[in-house]
C-alpha positions, 0 to 999 in steps of 0.5 A: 481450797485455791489458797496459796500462803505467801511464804508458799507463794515465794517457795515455788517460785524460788524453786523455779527460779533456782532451775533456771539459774542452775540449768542457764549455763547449758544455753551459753557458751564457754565465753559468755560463761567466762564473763559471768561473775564468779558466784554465778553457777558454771556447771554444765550436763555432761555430754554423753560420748555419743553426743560429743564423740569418744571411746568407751572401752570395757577391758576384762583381766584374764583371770587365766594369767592370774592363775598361770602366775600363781601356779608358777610362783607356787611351783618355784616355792615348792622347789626351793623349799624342798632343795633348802631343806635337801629332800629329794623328789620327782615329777613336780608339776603343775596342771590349772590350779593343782600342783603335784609332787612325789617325795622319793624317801617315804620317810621324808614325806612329813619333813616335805609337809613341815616344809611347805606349811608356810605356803598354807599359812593365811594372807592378810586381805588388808581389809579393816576386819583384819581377814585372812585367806588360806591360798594353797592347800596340801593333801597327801595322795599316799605312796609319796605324792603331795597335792597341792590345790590354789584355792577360788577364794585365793585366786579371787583374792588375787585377781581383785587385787590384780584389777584395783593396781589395773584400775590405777595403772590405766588412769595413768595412762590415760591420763598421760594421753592429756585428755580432759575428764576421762571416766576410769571406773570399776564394774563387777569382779572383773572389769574395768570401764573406760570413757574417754570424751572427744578422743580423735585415735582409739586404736592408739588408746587400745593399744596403751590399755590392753598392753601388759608393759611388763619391761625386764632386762636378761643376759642373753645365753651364749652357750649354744647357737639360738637354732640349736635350742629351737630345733632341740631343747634350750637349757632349763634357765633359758628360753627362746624369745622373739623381737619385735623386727619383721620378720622376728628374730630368736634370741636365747635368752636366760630366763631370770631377769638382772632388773625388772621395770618396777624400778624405773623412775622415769622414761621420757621419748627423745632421739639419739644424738648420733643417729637422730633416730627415736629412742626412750631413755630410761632411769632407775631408782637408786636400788635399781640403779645398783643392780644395774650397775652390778649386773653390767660391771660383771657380764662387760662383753657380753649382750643383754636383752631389754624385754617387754611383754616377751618380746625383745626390744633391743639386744644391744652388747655391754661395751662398759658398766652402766653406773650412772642409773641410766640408758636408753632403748632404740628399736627401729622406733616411730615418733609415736611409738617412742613416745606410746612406749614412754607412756607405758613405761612410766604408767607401770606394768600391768599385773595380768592382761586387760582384753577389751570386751566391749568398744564403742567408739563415736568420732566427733562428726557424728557426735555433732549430728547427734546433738543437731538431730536431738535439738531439732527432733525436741523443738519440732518435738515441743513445737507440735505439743504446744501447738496441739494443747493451745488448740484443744484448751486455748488458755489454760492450753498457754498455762499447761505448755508454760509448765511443761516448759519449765519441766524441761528446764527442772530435768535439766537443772536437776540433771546438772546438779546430778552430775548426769551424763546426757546422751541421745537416748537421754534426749529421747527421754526429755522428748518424751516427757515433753509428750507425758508430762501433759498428761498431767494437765489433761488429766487435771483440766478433763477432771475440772471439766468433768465436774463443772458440767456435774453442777459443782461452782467452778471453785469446787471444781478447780479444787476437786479436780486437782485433789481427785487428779493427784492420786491417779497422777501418782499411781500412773507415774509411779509405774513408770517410775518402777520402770525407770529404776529398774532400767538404771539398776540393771541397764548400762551406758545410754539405757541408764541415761535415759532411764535417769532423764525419764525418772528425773521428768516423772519428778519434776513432771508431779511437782509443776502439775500439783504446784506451779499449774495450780498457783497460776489456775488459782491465780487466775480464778482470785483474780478473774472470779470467773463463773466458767471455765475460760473459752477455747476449751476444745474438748468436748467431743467426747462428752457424753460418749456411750460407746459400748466398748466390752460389747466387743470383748469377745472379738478384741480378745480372740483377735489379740488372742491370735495376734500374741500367738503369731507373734510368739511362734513367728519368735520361735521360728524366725527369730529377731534381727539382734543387734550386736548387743545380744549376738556379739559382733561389731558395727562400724559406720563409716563416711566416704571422704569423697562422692558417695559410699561405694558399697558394692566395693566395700563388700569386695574388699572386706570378703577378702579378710575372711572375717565371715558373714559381712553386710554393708548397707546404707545408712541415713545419706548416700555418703554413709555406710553401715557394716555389720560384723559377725561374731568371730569365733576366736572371742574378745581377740578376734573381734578387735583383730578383725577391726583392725583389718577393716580399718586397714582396708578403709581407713584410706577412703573413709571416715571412722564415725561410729565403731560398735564391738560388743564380744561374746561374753558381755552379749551372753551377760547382756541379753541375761540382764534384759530378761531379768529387766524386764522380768523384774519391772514387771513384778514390781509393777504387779506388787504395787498395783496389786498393794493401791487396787486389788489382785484382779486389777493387777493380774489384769493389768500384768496380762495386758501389758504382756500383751503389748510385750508381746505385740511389740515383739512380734512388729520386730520379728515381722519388720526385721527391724534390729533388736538392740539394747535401746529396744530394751528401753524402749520396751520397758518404757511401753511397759510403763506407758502402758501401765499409765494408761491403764492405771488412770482408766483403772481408777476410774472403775474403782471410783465408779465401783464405790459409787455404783454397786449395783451396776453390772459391771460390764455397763460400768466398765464402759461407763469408765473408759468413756468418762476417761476417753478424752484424756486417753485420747489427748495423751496419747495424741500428745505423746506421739506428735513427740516421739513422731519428731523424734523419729523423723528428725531425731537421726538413724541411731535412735530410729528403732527405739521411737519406732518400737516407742511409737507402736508401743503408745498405740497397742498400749492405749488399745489394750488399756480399753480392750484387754485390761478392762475385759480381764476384770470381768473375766475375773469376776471382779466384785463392788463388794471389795471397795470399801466406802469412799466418804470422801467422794460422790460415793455418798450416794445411794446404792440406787443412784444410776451412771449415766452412760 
């Protein structure tokens, strides 16, 4: 009944007052936060990169220099095991992961075994199990050849290690930059993901990431002219290296290095005394500082080179011994450089280069109009529904708009307490829960109306049409939920922080419809004692439909029928407008500094870089441009290469606000995961409907959702609307729209099969979708006056994500009627497989007649 104890009474409220607290320092700003007292919470939503600006950057170790590492290593073992114990070979090589050699004396071939056994011997993994993994294997080919094999499972060994040093030696880096919450984190075996909020220069970012900083110093080799060993062959110990001046210059130098960089302690950017040039000092630790000094002592007079990443810095000649542990590194350097070559230094080497994968990149301007777009799009947004559920229920429009109001402020608390990143397509989810949410209260409200005008006294009918109104609520939200999960599980960046904003809106959304909604109707009543429902319920222009909707199955199925086929064969033939997501390529939004973006001239000046195919259009304002890159060819390299020509062509007229570059093995690995997604959102929605209905209900409710997939895809494919990531989400959002509608149209024919067994079911099919049509109608109306805002205001970034959400609420709602309901019939569905609901109207007799 319409009771509500007093503890409950406090506990709701407490909750709710608890959100506002919790969610409060998101309205304020960091001085009116700062004169709050301390026990106040502080903690604000993390804005995404996209809100605020940033780079995100994913960098791939190259599982290749592991292996080219551990091949040389292996190599070397093998020689100076086999010299140590003076057995002679010949032709030891080593080709990708193999390694042979011949044994001269067969009879030495069991010696040479004994020999390199210990390079067989298992390593220790360091774990808690205390495991181990045998890294080279060794076969005997016959007639004298040893084969030596690296093993995958030694070489994966090898490259988790190489990316959890990685891991550490980037947040160095980073963090030396002096940027504030930078986000370091791994992905997968191989990866490593890097977000760095409100950063002014990723190129320089780039550049510190992707550098190896391996710093070595060698003698150079003096015993023959430079040119003689490029133009024939250098000694065995020595090899050419190139500096860093323009145009380079060859050194020879010997290939075993005097000290390497692991034994600096520090490196700090300063200028020379003399020259007032740029310069780095370096200092050894004390081991270091003895080789140093040893090394130096003995080769007085001659020169040596400072080498990093295979490239000769300096080449200065040793004039004294350097005892003191210290020195310094001059090469023609700028300020920036002196200090970037510092911060690399003291970060540490990288174990195996790190090629950035994939770049997004917002600058702050653009973050701004993002966070404006989003506002205005959710108040316009919030504005229309409030205004809309105010003009259909009047009263208990006030109480529905005073939930979902503090729905939003619930997301928010719980997306604070979370830790949650907030990002446009978050925005885009609470605006779309602004739209669902409502749902809940028109489900309930047209419920209480229902049975009201069935003759039930109003405090029956408040109380039945919340209690029938729960179950449908749960199974509708709960597909989208499914929905919800799988994009966070299998999406990545924005796509999880909508899907978590639109999951955390379905919880929150069930709590204020079965809590706060009924104490504030149950309050009312206990203390009004109405005798009806309050005035300005405006909904009854579908009371007593009896529209004959499966009277047009035929033509509704046969006309979706030709539509889905046309869709599918334009996808086959056409093709969609993929975004870089799927294809690879990059995205760069520029801004002219001044008067409007010449696009003509940037088509000009960017055919010259034979970067392939290059479109330069408008985007948004006349000022704004959008370039579109192809794909490179060369992969990850010439992607980022081909950035950094288009930013030297424009970089002098435009401003950078938004760099997208997706490569060729992250699109692969994205376009398989939006499959899956899908795939797999469908499938368990098709458990769960098939677990709470029965097979035919979920099969059809499986083909009609497939029908607005399809659909929506076929709108794509005709409008050459872009096809991105975000378009993912917003498909599996029509996915779990879809299912709402369904589901809530669904329970209804399952109610009216327990309660009329002898109605045909085609006349009780219809009886359903009328009995429902009002709530189907209102919802969707709410729902898109929402995404509407959003896609009027919400800013060109998002734009093909609320035109797919806006198709999708329409095509879903046709095919919850038309293609959904038919599907039963077709199925030959039968009352005999419901059970008797005791609880409900299905006491009544078999005989009883629908009224239609």
């Amino acid at each position: 009944m319409l009771y509500f104890s007093r503890w409950k009474t406090i506990l709701i409220w407490l909750t709710v007052l608890a959100c506002f607290i919790v969610a409060a320092p998101n309205a304020l700003t960091d001085k009116q936060l700062e004169a709050l007292p301390s026990w106040f919470p502080h903690n604000r939503v993390t804005l995404g990169l996209d809100l605020q600006g940033g780079s995100h950057i994913m960098l791939k170790i190259e599982r290749g220099d592991i292996v080219k590492e551990r091949l040389e290593t292996t190599v070397g073992d093998v020689r100076s095991r086999l010299r140590d114990d003076g057995i002679r070979y010949t032709g030891l090589s080593g080709v990708g992961q193999t390694i042979k050699v011949r044994i001269s004396d067969p009879a030495q071939v069991e010696k040479a075994k004994e020999a390199l056994q210990p390079l067989t011997e298992g390593v220790s993994t360091g774990t808690l199990t205390g495991g181990t993994i045998q890294e080279v294997t060794i076969e005997d080919a016959g007639d004298g050849q040893l084969v030596l094999q690296l093993t995958d499972e030694g070489i994966n060994y090898r490259v988790a290690s190489a990316l959890t040093q990685s891991i550490e030696v980037v947040r160095r880096r980073v963090d030396e930059l002096g940027n504030t919450e930078p986000l370091i984190q791994r992905q997968g075996t191989d990866r490593i993901i890097v977000q760095v909020p409100g950063l002014a220069d990723p190129q320089r970012l780039k550049s510190l990431l992707n550098q190896t900083a391996k710093l070595t110093f060698h003698m150079v080799d003096t015993s023959m002219p430079v040119q003689e060993a490029i133009n024939g062959r250098p000694p065995a110990t020595s090899e050419v290296l190139y500096s860093m001046d323009d145009p380079p210059v060859p050194y020879l130098v010997e290939k075993q290095a005097l000290i390497s960089g692991e034994n600096l302690v520090d490196a700090q950017a300063s200028f020379n005394q003399q020259t007032n040039e740029p310069v780095v000092t370096f200092r050894f630790d004390s081991r270091g500082a003895e080789r140093f000094a040893r090394a130096t002592q003995a080769n007085v007079g001659r020169p040596f080179a400072i080498v990093l990443d295979d490239q000769v810095i300096s080449a200065p000649v040793i004039r004294e011994p350097i005892i003191g542990g210290s020195g310094q590194i001059s090469g023609n350097f700028t300020v920036e450089g002196a200090n970037d070559l510092a911060v690399l230094l003291r970060a540490g080497a990288l174990p195996a280069t790190l090629t950035v994968v994939e770049e997004r990149t917002v600058g702050p301007g653009l973050g701004a109009d993002s966070i404006n777009a989003g506002i205005t799009a959710g108040i316009i947004g919030a504005i229309l529904v409030v205004g809309f559920m105010l003009l259909a229920y009047g009263f208990l429009g006030v109480v529905a708009n005073f939930a979902v109001a503090a729905n939003v402020v619930m997301i928010l608390a719980v997306l604070t307490l979370l830790g949650s990143t907030l990002t446009l397509p978050g925005i885009a989810g609470i605006v779309l829960t602004i739209g669902m949410a409502v749902d809940s209260n028109v489900l309930i409200y047209e419920r209480i109306r229902e049975e009201f005008r069935n003759g039930r006294p109003l405090v029956q009918a408040i109380d039945t049409g919340f209690s029938r109104a729960f179950a449908t609520i749960v199974d509708a939200n709960l597909t989208t939920l499914i929905a919800a999960v799988v994009l966070f599980y299998l999406g990545s960046g924005p796509v999880r922080g909508f899907a978590v904003t639109l999951a955390v809106g379905i919880v929150t959304t069930v709590f204020t419809a079965f809590t706060l909604t009924r104490w504030i109707v149950a309050t009312w009543y206990n203390r009004r004692r109405p005798k009806a429902l309050p005035k300005g319920v405006r909904t009854g222009i579908f009371d007593g439909t009896n529209i004959r909707f499966m009277a047009l199955r035929r033509y509704t199925f046969a006309i979706s029928a030709a539509l889905s086929i046309a869709s599918m064969v334009a996808f086959a033939t056409i093709g969609m407008n993929l975004g870089i997501d799927f294809k690879g390529g990059s995205i760069i939004e520029v801004k002219a500094r001044q008067g409007d973006a010449d696009l003509a001239d940037i088509r000009a000046k960017l055919s010259q870089l034979n970067l392939g195919d290059i479109q330069a259009q408008g985007f948004g304002d006349p000022q704004t441009a959008l370039i579109r890159v192809q794909a490179q060819e060369g992969g990850e390299n010439a992607e980022q290469s081909a950035i950094t020509l288009i930013r030297g062509e424009l970089e002098g007229d435009y401003d950078f606000r938004r760099v997208e570059v997706v490569g060729p093995s992250v699109s692969g690995e994205l376009t398989t995961q939006a499959t899956i997604g899908v795939l797999a959102a469908l499938a368990a929605i098709l458990v769960y409907i098939w677990i709470r209905f029965e097979w035919q209900f979920a099969l059809g409710a499986i083909i009609a959702t497939l029908h607005d997939v399809i659909l929506t895809i076929g709108l794509f494919v005709l409008t050459g609307v872009e096809f991105n990531l975000s378009t993912i989400a917003a498909v599996l959002t029509i996915v779990g729209y879809s299912l709402n509608d369904t589901v809530v149209v669904y329970d209804r024919m399952r109610e009216n099969l327990r309660r009329y067994k002898k109605m045909p079911l085609p006349l009780l099919i219809d009886a359903s979708i009328n009995q429902t049509l009002s709530r189907t109608i209102l919802t969707s109306v709410t729902t898109m006056l929402a995404l509407a805002a959003l896609y009027v205001f919400g800013g060109e970034v998002i734009r093909s994500f609320t035109f797919a959400m806006l198709f999708g609420v329409a095509v879903g709602t046709f095919s919850s009627i038309y293609i959904a309901a038919p599907v039963l019939i077709a199925f030959k569905l039968r009352p005999e497989s419901f059970a008797k609901d005791d609880g409900s109207e299905g006491s009544k007799t078999e005989n009883s007649k629908a009224t239609v």
